[in-house]
ZASELO-777591 format. One line per field, with one value per residue: residue in one letter; residue number from 1; x, y, z of N, C-alpha, C, O in turn. Coordinates in nm, 3 decimals. Example, Ala and Ser with C-alpha at 12.3 -4.5 7.8 and 13.67 -1.06 7.14 Angstrom:
! ZASELO-777591
r c(A S)
k c(1 2)
nc1 c(1.319 1.285)
nc2 c(-0.569 -0.225)
nc3 c(0.780 0.708)
cac1 c(1.230 1.367)
cac2 c(-0.450 -0.106)
cac3 c(0.780 0.714)
cc1 c(1.320 1.290)
cc2 c(-0.330 0.003)
cc3 c(0.780 0.787)
oc1 c(1.424 1.341)
oc2 c(-0.332 0.114)
oc3 c(0.846 0.804)
! end
This chain:
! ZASELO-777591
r c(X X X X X X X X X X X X X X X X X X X X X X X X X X X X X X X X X X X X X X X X X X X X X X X X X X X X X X X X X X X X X X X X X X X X X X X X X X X X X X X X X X X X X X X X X X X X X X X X X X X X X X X)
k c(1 2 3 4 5 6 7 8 9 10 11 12 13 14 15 16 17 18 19 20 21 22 23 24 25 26 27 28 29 30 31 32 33 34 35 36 37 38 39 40 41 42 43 44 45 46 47 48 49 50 51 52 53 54 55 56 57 58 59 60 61 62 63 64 65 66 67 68 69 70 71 72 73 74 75 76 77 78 79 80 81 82 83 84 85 86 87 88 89 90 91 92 93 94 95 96 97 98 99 100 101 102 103)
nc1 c(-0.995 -0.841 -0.983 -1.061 -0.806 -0.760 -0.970 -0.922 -0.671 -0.761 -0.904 -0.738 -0.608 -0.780 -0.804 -0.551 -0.553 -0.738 -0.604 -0.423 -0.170 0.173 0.289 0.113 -0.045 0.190 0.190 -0.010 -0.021 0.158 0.071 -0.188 -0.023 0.127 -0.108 -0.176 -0.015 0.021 -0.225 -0.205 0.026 0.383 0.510 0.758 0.847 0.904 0.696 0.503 0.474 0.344 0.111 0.003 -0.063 -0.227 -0.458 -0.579 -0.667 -0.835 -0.998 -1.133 -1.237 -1.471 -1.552 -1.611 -1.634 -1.513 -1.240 -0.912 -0.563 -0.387 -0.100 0.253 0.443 0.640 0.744 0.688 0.688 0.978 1.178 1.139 1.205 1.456 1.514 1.513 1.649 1.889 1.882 1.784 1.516 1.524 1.337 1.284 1.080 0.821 0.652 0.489 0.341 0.196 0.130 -0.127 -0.466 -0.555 -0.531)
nc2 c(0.414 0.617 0.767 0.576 0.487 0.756 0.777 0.566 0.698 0.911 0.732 0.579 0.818 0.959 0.713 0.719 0.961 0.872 0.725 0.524 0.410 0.524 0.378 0.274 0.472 0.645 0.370 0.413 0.671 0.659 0.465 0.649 0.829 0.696 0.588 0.856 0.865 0.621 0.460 0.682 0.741 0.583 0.364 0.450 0.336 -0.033 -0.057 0.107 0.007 -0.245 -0.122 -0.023 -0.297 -0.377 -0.250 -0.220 -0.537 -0.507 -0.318 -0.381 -0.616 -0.529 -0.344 -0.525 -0.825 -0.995 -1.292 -1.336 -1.251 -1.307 -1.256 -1.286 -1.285 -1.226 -1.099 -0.899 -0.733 -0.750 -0.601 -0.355 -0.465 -0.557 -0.255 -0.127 -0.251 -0.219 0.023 0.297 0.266 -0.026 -0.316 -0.560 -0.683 -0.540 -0.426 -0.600 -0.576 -0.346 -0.236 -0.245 -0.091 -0.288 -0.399)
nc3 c(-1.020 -0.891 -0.741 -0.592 -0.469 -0.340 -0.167 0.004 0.136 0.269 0.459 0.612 0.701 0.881 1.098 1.146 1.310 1.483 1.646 1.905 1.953 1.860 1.673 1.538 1.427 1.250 1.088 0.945 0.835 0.688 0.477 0.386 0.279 0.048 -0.086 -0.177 -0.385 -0.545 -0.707 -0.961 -1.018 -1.040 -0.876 -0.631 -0.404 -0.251 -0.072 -0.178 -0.385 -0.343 -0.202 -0.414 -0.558 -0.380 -0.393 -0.588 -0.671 -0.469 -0.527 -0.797 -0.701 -0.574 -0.772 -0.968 -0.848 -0.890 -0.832 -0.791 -0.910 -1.085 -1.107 -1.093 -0.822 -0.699 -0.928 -0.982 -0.788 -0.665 -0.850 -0.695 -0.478 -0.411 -0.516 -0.280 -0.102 0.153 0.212 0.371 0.338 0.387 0.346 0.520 0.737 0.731 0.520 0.444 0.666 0.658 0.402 0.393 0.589 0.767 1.077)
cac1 c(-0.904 -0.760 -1.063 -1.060 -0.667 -0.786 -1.067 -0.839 -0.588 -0.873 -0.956 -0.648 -0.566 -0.889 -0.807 -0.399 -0.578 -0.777 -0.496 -0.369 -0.062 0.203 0.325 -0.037 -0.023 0.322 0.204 -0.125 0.034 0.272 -0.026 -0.240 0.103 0.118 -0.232 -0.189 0.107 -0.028 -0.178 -0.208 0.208 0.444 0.536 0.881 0.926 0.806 0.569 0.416 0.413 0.288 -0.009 -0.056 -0.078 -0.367 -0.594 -0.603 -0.807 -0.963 -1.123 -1.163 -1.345 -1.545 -1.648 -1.692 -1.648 -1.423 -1.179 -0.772 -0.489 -0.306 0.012 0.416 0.452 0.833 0.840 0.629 0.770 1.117 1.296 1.139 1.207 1.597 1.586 1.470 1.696 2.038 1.860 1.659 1.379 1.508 1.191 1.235 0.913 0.765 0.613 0.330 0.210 0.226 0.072 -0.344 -0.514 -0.669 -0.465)
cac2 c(0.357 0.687 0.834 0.500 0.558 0.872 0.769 0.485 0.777 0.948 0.672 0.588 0.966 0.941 0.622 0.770 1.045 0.830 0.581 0.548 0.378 0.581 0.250 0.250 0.580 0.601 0.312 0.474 0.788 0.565 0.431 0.724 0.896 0.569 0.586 0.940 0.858 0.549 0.433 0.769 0.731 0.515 0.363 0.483 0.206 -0.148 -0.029 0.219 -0.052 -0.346 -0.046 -0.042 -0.406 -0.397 -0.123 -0.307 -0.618 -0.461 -0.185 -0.468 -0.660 -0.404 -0.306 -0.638 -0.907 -1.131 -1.311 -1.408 -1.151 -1.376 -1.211 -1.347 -1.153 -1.210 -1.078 -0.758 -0.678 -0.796 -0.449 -0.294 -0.504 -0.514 -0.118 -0.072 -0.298 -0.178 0.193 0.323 0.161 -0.169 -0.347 -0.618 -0.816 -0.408 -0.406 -0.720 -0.537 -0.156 -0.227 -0.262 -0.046 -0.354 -0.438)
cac3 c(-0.923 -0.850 -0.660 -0.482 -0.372 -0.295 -0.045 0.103 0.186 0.368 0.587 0.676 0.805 1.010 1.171 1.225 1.381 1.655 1.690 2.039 1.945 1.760 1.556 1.421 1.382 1.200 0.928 0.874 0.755 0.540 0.424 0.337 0.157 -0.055 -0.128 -0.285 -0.489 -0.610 -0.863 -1.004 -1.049 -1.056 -0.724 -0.607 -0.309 -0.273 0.016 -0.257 -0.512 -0.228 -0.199 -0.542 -0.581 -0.281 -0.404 -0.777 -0.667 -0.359 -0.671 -0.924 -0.654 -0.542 -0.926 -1.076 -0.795 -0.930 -0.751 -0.854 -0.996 -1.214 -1.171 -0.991 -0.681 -0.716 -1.097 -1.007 -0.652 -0.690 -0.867 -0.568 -0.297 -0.464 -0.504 -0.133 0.023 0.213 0.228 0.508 0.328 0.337 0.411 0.638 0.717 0.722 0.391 0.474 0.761 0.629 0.301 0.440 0.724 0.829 1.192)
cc1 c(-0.835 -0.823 -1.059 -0.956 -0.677 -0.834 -0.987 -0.736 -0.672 -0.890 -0.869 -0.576 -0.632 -0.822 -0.616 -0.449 -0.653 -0.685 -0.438 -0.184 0.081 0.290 0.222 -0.059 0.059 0.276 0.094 -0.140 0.078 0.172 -0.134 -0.076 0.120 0.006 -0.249 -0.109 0.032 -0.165 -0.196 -0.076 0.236 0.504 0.702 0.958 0.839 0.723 0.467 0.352 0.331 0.133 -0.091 -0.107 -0.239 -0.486 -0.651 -0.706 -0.877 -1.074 -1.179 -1.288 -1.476 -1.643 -1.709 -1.682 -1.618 -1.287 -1.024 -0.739 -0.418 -0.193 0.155 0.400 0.570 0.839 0.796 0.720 0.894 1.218 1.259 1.211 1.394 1.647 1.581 1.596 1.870 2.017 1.768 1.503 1.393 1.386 1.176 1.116 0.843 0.656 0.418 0.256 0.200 0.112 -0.119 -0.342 -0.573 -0.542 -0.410)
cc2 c(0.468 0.742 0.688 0.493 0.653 0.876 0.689 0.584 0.844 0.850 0.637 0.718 0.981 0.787 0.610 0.850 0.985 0.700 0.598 0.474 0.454 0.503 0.277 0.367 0.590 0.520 0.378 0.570 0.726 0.550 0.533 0.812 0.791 0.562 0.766 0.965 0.776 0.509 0.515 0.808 0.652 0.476 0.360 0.393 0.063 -0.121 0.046 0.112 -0.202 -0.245 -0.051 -0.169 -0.428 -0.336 -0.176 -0.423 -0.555 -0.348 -0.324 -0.561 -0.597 -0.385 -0.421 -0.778 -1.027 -1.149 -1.356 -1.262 -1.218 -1.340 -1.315 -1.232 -1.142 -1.163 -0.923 -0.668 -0.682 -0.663 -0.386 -0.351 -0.485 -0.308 -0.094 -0.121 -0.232 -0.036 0.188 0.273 0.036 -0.250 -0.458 -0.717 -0.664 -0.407 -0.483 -0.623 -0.397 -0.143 -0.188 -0.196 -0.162 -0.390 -0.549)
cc3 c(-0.843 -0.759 -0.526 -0.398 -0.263 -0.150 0.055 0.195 0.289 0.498 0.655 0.811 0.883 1.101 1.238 1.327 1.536 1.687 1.827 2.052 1.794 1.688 1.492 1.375 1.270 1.036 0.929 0.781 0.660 0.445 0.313 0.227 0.042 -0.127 -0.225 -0.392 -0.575 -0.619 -0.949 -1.035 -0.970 -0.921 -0.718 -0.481 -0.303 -0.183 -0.085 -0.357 -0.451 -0.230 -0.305 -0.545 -0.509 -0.338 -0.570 -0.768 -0.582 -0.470 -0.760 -0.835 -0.632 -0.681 -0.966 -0.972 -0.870 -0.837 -0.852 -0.904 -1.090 -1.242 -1.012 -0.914 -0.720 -0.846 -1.042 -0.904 -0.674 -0.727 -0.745 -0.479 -0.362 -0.454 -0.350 -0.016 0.047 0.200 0.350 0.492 0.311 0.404 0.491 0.631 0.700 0.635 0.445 0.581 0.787 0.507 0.301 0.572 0.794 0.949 1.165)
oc1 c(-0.776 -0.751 -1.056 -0.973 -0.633 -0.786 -0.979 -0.719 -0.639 -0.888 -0.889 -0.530 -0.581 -0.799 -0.569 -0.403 -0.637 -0.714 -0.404 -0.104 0.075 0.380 0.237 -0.101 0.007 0.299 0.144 -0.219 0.034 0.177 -0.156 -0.072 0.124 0.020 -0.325 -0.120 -0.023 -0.229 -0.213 -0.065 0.179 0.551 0.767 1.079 0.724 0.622 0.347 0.238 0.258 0.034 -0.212 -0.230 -0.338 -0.600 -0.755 -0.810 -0.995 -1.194 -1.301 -1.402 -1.579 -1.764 -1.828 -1.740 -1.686 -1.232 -1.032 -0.821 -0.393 -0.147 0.141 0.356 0.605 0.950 0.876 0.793 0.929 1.312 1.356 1.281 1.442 1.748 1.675 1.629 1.949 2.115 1.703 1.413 1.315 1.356 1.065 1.077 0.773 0.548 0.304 0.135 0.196 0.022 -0.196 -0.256 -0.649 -0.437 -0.344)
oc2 c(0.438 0.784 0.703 0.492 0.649 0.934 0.726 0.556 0.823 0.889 0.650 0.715 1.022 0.829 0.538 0.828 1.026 0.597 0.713 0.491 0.433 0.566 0.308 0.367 0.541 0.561 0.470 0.578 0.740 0.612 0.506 0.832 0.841 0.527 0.782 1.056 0.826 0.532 0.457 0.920 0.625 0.568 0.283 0.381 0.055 -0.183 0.036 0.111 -0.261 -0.310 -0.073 -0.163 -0.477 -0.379 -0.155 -0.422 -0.539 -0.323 -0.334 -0.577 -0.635 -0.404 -0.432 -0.869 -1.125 -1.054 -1.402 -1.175 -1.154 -1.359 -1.371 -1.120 -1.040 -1.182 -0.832 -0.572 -0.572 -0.627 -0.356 -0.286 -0.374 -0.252 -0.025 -0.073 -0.207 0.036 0.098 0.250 -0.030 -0.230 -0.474 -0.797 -0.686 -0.384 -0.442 -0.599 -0.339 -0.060 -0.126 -0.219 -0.134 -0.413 -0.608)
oc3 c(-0.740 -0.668 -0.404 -0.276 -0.148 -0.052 0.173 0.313 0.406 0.614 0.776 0.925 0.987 1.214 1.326 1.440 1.651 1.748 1.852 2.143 1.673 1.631 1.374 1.259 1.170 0.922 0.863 0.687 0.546 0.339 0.195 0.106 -0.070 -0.244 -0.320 -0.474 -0.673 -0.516 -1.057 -1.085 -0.865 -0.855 -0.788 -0.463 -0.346 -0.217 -0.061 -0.401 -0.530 -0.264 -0.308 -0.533 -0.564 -0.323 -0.631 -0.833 -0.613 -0.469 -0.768 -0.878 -0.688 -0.692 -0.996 -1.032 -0.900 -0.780 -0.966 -0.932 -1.192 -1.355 -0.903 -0.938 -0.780 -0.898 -1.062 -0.926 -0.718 -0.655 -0.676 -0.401 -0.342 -0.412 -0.308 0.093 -0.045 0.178 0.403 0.573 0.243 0.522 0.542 0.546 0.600 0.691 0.465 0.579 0.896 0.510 0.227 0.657 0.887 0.890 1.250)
! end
């Protein structure tokens, strides 16, 4: 999972690099920095741990092509989205559309 973080961080920095908009730019980076933190440690904001969450089925699919996570969004996310909020990372709607390179 960690080499797959790894690679996601990669493609991301290529696709910051031909971005013509520096919003898309901007989360892409986010993106690839999230992607080398996690899941190789412990995610330190809910964007890190929203990353984590993504790269867990997108690998699991990928390996074994099964579908469902079986877990509460609100039990897992929740200390994050609580630690994040009323700081410069309070996240806003941010998070949903930061978390995936996909547009």
């Amino acid at each position: 999972m960690v080499n797959f973080a790894r690679r996601y961080a990669r493609m991301a920095r290529q696709m910051a690099a031909r971005a013509s908009q520096e919003e898309d730019r901007r989360r892409l980076e986010e993106i690839a920095v999230a992607c080398d933190w996690v899941p190789e440690n412990p995610p330190r904001s809910l964007l890190e741990a929203l990353q984590s969450f993504f790269l867990y089925p997108s690998g699991e699919y990928i390996e074994y092509s099964t579908l469902g996570i079986g877990v509460r969004f609100d039990k897992v996310f929740g200390p994050y989205y609580e630690k994040d909020s009323g700081t410069e990372r309070s996240p806003g709607r941010k998070p949903l559309s930061s978390f995936s390179s996909s547009g």
